[in-house]
C-alpha positions as CSV (number, residue, x, y, z in Angstrom):
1,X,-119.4,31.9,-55.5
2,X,-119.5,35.4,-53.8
3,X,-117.1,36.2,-51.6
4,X,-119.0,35.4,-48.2
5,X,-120.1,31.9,-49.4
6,X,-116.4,31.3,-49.9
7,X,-115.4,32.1,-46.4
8,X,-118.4,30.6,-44.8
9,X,-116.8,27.1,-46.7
10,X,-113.0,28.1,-45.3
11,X,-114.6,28.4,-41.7
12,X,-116.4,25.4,-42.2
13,X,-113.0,23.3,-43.6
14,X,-110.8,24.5,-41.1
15,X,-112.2,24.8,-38.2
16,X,-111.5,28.2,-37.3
17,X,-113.9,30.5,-35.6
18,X,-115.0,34.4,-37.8
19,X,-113.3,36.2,-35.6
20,X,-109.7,34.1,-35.9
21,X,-110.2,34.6,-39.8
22,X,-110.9,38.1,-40.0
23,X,-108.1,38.9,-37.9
24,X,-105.3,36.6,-39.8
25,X,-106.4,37.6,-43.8
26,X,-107.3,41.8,-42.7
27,X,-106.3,42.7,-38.9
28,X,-109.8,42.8,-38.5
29,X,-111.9,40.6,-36.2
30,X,-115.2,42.0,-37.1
31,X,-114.5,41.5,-40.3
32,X,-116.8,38.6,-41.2
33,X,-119.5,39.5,-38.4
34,X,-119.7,42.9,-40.6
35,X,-120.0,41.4,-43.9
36,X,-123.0,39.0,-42.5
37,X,-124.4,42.3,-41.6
38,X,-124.5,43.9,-45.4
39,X,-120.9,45.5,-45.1
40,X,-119.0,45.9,-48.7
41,X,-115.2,45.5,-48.2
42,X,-112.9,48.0,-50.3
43,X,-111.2,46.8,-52.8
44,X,-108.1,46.6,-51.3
45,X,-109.6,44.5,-48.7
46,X,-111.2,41.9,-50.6
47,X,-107.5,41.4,-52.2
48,X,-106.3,40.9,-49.1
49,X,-108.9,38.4,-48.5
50,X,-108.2,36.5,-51.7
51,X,-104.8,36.3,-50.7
52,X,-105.0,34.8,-47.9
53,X,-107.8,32.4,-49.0
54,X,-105.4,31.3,-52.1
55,X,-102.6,30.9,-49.9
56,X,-104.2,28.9,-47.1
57,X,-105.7,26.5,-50.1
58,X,-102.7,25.9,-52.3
59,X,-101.0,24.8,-48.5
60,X,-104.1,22.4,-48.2
């Protein structure tokens, strides 16, 4: 599943809005508005992502 598809399902599960997201897994609240538009996150960045999306799930 790519990486946007995943986050699209976490917004949709928990109820929180693109903006909230991006700002609590990268300090960014654009962040998920930019990758709808085509943007490619740094590596860095997607591990931050993935940490935050493996931490929220194994709390589930």
């Amino acid at each position: 599943m790519k990486l946007l598809d995943r986050i699209e399902l976490h917004l949709r599960e928990t109820h929180i809005s693109a903006t909230r997201f991006g700002r609590r897994a990268v300090g960014d609240p654009r962040f998920v508005l930019d990758l709808r538009m085509g943007r490619r996150p740094r590596r860095r960045t997607l591990e931050r992502v993935e940490t935050y999306l493996n931490s929220h799930h194994q709390s589930n």
